[in-house]
KOLGU-4560 file (N, C-alpha, C; in nm, 3 decimals, padded with zeros to 5 digits):
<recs>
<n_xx: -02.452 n_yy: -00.226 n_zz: 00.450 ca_xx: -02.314 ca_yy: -00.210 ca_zz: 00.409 c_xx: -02.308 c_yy: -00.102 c_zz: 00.301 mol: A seq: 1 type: UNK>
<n_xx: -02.212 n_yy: 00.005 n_zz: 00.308 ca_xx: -02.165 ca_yy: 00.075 ca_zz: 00.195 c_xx: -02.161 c_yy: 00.051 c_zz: 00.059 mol: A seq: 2 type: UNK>
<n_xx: -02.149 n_yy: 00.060 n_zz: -00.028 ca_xx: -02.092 ca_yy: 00.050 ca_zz: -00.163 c_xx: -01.919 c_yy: 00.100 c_zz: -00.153 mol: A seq: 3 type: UNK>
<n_xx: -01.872 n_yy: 00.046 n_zz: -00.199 ca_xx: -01.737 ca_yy: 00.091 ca_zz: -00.264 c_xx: -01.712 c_yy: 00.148 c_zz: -00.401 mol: A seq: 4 type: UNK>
<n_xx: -01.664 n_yy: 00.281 n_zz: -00.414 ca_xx: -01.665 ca_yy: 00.350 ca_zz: -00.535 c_xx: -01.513 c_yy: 00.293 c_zz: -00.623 mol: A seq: 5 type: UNK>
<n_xx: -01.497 n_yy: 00.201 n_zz: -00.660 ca_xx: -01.361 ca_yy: 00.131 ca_zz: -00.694 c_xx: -01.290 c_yy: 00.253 c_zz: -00.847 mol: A seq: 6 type: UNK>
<n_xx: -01.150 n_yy: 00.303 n_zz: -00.854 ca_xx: -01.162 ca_yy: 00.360 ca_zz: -00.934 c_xx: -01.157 c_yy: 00.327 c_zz: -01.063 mol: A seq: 7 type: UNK>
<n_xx: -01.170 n_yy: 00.359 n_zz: -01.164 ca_xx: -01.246 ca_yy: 00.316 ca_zz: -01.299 c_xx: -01.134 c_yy: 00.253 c_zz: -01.384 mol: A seq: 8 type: UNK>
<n_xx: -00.985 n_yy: 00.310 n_zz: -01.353 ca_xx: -00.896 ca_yy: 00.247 ca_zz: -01.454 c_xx: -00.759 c_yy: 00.247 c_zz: -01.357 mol: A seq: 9 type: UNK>
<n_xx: -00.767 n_yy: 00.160 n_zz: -01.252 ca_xx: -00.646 ca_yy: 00.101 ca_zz: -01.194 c_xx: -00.541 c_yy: 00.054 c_zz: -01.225 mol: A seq: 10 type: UNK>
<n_xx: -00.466 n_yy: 00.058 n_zz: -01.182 ca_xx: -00.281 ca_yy: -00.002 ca_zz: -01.238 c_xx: -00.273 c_yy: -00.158 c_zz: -01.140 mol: A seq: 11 type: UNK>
<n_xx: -00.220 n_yy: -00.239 n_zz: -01.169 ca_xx: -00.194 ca_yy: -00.342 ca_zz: -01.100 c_xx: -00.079 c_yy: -00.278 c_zz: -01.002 mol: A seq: 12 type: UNK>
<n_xx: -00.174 n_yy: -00.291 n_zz: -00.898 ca_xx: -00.110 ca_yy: -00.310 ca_zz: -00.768 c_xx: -00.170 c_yy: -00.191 c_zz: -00.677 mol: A seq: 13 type: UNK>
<n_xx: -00.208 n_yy: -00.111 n_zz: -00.753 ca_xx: -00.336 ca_yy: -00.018 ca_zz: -00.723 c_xx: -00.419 c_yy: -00.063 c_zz: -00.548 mol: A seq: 14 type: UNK>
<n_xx: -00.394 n_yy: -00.011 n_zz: -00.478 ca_xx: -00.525 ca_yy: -00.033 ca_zz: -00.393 c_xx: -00.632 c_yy: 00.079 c_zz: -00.328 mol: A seq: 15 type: UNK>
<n_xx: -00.680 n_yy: 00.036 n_zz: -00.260 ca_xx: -00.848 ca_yy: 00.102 ca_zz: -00.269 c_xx: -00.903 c_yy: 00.038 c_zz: -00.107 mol: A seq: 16 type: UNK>
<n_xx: -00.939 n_yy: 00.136 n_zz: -00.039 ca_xx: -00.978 ca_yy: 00.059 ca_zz: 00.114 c_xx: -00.870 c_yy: -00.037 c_zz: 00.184 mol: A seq: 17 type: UNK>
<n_xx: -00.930 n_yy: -00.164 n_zz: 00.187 ca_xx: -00.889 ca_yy: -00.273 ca_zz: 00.194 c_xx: -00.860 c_yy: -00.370 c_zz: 00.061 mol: A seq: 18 type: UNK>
<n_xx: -00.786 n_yy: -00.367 n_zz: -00.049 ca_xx: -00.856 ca_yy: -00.404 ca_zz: -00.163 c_xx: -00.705 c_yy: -00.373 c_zz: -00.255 mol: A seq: 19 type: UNK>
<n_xx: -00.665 n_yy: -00.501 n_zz: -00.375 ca_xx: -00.550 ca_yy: -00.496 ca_zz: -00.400 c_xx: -00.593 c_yy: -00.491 c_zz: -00.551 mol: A seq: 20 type: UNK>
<n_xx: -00.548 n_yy: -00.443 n_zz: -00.641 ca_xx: -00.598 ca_yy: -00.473 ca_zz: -00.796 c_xx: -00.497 c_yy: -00.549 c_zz: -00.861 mol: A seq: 21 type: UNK>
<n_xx: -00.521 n_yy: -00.651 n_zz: -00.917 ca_xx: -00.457 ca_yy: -00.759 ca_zz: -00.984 c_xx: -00.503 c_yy: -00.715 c_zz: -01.112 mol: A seq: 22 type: UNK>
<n_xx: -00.375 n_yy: -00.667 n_zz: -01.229 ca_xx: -00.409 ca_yy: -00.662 ca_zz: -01.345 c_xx: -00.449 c_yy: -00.784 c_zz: -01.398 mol: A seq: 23 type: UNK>
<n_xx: -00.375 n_yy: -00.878 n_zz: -01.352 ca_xx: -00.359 ca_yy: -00.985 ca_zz: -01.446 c_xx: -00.531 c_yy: -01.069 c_zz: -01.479 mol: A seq: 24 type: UNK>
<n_xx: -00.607 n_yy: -01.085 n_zz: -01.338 ca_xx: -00.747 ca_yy: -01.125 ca_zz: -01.341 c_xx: -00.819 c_yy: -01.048 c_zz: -01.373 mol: A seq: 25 type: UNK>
<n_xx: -00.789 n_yy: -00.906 n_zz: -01.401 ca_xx: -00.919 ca_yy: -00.770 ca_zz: -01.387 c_xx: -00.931 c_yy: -00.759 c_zz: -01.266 mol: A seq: 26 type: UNK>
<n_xx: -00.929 n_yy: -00.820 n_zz: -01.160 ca_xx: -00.970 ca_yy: -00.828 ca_zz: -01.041 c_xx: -00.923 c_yy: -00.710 c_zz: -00.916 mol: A seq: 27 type: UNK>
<n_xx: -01.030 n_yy: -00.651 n_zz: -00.846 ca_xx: -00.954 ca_yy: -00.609 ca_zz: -00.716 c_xx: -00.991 c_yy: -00.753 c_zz: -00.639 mol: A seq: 28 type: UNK>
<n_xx: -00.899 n_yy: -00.766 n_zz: -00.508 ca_xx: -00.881 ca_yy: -00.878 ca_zz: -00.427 c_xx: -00.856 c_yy: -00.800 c_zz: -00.273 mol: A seq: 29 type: UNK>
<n_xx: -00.902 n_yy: -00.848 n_zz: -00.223 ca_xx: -00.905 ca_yy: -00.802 ca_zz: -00.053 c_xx: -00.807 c_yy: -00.855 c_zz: -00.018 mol: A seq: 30 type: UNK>
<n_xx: -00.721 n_yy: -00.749 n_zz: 00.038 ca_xx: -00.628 ca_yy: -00.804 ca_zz: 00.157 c_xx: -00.625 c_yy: -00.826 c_zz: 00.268 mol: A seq: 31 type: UNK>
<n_xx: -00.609 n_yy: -00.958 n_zz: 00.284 ca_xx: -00.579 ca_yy: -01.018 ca_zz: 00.402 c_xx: -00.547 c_yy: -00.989 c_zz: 00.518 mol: A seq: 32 type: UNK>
<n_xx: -00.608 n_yy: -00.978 n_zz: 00.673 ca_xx: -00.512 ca_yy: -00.943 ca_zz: 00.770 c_xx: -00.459 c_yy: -00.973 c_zz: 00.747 mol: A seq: 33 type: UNK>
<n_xx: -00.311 n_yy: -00.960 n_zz: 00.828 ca_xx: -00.170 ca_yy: -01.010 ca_zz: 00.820 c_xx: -00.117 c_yy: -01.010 c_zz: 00.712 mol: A seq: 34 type: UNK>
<n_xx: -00.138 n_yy: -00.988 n_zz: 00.585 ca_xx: -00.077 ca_yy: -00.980 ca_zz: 00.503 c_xx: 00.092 c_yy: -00.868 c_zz: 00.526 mol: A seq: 35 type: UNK>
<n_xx: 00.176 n_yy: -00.938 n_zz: 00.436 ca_xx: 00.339 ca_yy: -00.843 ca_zz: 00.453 c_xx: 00.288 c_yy: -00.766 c_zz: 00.353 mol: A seq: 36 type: UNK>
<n_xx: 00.365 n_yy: -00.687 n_zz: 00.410 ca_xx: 00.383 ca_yy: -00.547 ca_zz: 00.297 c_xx: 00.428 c_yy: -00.544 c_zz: 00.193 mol: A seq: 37 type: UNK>
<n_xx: 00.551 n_yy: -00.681 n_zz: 00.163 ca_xx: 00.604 ca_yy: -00.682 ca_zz: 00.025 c_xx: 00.530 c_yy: -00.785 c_zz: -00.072 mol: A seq: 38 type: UNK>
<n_xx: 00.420 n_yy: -00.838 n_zz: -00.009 ca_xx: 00.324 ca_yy: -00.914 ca_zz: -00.093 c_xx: 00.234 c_yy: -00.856 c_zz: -00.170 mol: A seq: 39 type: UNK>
<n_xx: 00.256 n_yy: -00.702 n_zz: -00.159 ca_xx: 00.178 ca_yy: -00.555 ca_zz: -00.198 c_xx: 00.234 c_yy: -00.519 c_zz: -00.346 mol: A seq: 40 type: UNK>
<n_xx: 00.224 n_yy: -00.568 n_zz: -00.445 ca_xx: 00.344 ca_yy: -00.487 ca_zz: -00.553 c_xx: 00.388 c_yy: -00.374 c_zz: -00.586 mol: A seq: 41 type: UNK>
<n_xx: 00.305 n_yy: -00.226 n_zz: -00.509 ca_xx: 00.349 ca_yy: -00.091 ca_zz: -00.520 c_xx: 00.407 c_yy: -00.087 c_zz: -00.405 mol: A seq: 42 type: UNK>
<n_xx: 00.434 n_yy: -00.171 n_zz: -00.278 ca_xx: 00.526 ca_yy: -00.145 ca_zz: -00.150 c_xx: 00.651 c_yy: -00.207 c_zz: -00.224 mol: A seq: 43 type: UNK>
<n_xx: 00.775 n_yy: -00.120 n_zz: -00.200 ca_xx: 00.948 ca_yy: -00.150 ca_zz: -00.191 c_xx: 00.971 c_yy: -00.120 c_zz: -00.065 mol: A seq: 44 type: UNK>
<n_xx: 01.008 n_yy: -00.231 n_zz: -00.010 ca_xx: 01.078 ca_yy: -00.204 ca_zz: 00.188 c_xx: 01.226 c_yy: -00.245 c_zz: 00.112 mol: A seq: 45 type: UNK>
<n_xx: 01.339 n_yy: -00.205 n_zz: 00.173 ca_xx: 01.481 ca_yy: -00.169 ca_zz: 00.129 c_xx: 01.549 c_yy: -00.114 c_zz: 00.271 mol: A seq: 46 type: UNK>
<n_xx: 01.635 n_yy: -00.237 n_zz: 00.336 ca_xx: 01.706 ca_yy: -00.196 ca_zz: 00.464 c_xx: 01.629 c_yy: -00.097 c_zz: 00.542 mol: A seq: 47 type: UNK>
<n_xx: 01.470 n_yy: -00.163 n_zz: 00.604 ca_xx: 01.431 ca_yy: -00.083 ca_zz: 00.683 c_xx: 01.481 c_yy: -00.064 c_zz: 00.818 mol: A seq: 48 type: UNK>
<n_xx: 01.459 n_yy: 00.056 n_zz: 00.906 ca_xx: 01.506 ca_yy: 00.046 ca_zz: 01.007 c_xx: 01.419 c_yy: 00.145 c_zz: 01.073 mol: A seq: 49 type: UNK>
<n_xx: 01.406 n_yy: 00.082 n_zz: 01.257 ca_xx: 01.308 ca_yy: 00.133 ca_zz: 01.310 c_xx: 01.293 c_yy: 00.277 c_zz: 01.291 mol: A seq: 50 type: UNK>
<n_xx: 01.159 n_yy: 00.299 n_zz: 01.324 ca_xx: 01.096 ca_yy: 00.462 ca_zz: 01.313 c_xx: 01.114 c_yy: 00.512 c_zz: 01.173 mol: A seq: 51 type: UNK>
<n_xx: 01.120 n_yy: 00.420 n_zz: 01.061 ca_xx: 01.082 ca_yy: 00.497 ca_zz: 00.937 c_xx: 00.963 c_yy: 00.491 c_zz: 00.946 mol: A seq: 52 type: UNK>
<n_xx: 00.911 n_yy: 00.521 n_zz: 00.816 ca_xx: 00.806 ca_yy: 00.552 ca_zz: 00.788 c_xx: 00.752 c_yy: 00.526 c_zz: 00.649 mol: A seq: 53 type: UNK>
<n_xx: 00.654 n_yy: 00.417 n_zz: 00.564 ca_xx: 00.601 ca_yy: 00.391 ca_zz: 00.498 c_xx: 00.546 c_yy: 00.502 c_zz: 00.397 mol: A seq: 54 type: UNK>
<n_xx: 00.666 n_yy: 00.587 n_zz: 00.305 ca_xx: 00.578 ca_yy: 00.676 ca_zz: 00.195 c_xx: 00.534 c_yy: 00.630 c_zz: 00.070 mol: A seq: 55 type: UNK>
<n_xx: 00.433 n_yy: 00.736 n_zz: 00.054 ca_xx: 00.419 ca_yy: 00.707 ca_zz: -00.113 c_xx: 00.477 c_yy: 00.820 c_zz: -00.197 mol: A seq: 56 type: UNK>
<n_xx: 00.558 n_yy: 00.780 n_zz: -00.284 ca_xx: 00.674 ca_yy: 00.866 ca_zz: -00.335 c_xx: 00.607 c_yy: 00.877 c_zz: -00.531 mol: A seq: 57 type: UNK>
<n_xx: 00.472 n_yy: 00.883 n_zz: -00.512 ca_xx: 00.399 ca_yy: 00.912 ca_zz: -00.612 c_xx: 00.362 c_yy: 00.786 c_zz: -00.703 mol: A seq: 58 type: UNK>
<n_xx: 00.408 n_yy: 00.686 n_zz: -00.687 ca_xx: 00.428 ca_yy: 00.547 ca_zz: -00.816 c_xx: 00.422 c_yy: 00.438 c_zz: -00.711 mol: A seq: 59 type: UNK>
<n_xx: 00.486 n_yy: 00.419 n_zz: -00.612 ca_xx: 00.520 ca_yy: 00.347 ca_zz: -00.499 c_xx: 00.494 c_yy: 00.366 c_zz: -00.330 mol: A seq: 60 type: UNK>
<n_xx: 00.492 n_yy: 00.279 n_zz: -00.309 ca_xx: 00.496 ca_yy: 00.288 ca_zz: -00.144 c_xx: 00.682 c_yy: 00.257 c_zz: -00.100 mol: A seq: 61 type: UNK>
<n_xx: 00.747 n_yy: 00.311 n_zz: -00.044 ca_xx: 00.873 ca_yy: 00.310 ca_zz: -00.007 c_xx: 00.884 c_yy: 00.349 c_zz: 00.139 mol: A seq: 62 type: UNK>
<n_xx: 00.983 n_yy: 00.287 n_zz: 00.207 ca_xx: 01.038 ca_yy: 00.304 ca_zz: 00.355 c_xx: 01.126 c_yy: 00.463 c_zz: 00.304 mol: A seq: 63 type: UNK>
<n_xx: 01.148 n_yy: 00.554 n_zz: 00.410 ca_xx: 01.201 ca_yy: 00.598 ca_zz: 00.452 c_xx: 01.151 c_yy: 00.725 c_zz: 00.577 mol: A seq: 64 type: UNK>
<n_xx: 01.220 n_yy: 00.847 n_zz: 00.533 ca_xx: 01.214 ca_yy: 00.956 ca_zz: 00.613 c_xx: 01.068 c_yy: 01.023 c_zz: 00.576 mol: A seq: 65 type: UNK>
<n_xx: 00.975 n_yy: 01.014 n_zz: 00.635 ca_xx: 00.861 ca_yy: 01.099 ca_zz: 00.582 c_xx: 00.813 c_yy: 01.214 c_zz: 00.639 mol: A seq: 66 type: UNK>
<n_xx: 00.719 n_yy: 01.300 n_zz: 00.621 ca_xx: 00.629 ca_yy: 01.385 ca_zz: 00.691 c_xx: 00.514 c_yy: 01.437 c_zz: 00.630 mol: A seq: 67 type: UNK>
<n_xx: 00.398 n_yy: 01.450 n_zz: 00.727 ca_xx: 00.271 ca_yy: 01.487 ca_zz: 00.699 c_xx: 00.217 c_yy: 01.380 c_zz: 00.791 mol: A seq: 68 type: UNK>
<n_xx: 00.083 n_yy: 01.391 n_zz: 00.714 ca_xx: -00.035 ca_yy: 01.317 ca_zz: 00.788 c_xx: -00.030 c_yy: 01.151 c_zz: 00.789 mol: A seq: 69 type: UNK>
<n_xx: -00.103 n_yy: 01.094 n_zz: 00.847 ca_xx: -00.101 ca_yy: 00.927 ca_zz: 00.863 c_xx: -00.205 c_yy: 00.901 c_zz: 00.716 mol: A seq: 70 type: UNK>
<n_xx: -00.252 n_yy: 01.017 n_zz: 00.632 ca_xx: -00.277 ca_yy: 00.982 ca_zz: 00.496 c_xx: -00.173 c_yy: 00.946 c_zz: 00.404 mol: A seq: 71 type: UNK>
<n_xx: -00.056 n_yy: 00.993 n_zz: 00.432 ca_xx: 00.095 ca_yy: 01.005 ca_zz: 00.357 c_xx: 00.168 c_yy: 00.886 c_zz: 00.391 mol: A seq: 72 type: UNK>
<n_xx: 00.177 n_yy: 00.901 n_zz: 00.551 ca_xx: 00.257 ca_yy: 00.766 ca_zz: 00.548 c_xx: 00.181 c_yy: 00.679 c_zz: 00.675 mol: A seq: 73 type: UNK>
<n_xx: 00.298 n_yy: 00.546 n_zz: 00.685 ca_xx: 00.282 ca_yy: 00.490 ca_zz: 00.822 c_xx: 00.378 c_yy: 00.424 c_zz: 00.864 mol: A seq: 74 type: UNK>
<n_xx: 00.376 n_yy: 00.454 n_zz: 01.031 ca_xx: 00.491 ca_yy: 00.400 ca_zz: 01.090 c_xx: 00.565 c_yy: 00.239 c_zz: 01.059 mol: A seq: 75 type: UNK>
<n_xx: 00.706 n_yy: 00.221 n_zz: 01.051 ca_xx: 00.749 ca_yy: 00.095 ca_zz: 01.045 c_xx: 00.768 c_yy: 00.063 c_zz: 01.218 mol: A seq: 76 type: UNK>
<n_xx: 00.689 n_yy: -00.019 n_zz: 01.295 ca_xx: 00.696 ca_yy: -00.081 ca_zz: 01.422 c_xx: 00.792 c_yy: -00.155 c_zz: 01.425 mol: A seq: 77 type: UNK>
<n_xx: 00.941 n_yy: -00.126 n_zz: 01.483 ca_xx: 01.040 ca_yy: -00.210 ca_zz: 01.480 c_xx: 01.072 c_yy: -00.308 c_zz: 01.404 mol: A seq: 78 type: UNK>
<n_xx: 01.056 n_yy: -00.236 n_zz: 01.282 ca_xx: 01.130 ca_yy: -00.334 ca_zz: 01.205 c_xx: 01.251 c_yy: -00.365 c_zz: 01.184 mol: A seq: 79 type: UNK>
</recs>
């Protein structure tokens, strides 16, 4: 198995791979399959509607109109 290079001074809500950072424990915490998106604390979903697109708007993860690579965003599947 790999090592994970976790970064050194995370923000709560911060994630990394698979991997959620909880200020409150120190902790990163693995996320769950299935986990929702708004159980994420840097995701805001806000009247999504199909074929948006999951950005990060520098601070946050937010629904809307995006473009670039599937590093930038990801599709909302009929929501």
């Amino acid at each position: 198995m790999t090592a994970l290079d976790f970064p050194s001074s995370p923000s709560n809500g911060d994630t990394y791979e698979n991997y959620v950072y909880d200020a409150t424990a120190g902790v990163w915490k693995r996320v769950p399959a299935g986990v929702d998106l708004n159980d994420i604390t840097d995701v805001t979903i806000s009247s999504a509607t199909e074929n948006q697109t999951l950005v990060y708007n520098g601070s946050a993860w937010v629904n809307g109109e995006g473009a670039g690579g599937l590093e930038d965003h990801f599709l909302l599947m009929g929501a």
